[in-house]
C-alpha positions in Angstrom: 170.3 70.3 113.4 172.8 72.1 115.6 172.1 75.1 117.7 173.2 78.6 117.5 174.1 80.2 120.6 175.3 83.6 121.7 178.7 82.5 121.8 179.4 82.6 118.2 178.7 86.7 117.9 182.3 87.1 119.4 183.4 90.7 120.4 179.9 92.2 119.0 180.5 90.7 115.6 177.8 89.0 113.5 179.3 85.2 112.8 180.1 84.5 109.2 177.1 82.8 107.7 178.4 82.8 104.2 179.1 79.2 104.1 175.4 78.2 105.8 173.8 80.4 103.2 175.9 78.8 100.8 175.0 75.1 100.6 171.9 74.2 99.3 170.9 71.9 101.6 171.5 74.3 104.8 168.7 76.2 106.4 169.5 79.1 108.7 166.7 79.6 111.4 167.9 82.7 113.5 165.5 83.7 116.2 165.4 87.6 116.3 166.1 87.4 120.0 167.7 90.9 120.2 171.2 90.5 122.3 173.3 87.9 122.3 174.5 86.2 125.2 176.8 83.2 126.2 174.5 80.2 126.5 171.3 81.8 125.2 169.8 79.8 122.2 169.8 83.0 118.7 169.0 80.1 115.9 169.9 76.6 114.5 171.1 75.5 111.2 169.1 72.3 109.9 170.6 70.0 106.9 168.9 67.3 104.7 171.2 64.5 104.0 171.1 60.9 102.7 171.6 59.6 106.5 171.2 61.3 109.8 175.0 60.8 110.6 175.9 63.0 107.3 173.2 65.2 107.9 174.9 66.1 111.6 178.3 66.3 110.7 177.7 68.6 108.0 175.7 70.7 110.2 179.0 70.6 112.8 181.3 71.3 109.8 178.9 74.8 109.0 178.2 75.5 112.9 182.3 75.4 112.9 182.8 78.2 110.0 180.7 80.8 112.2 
């Protein structure tokens, strides 16, 4: 699992979650906060893997595409 925080809506713009939404075993949790800020937790994106060091750097590699 890797967090989502308000840093990733840059200038007002939704991030890209094309690629989370794309891998079947990526789930996007967002939180329905309202307005993003720096530093304030909006959603995490869990994967399932074979072993918990996969599972987390695929979950870095999708958190990096936003």
């Amino acid at each position: 699992m890797v967090n989502i925080l308000g840093d990733v809506w840059r200038q007002g713009r939704q991030p890209n979650w094309s690629s989370t939404l794309a891998d079947p075993t990526a789930k996007l949790h967002l939180y329905e906060k309202g307005t993003p800020a720096p530093g304030r937790k909006m959603g995490h994106i869990t994967v399932t893997a074979t072993t918990v060091d996969e599972a987390v750097r695929r979950a870095e590699a999708l958190h990096a595409t936003l």
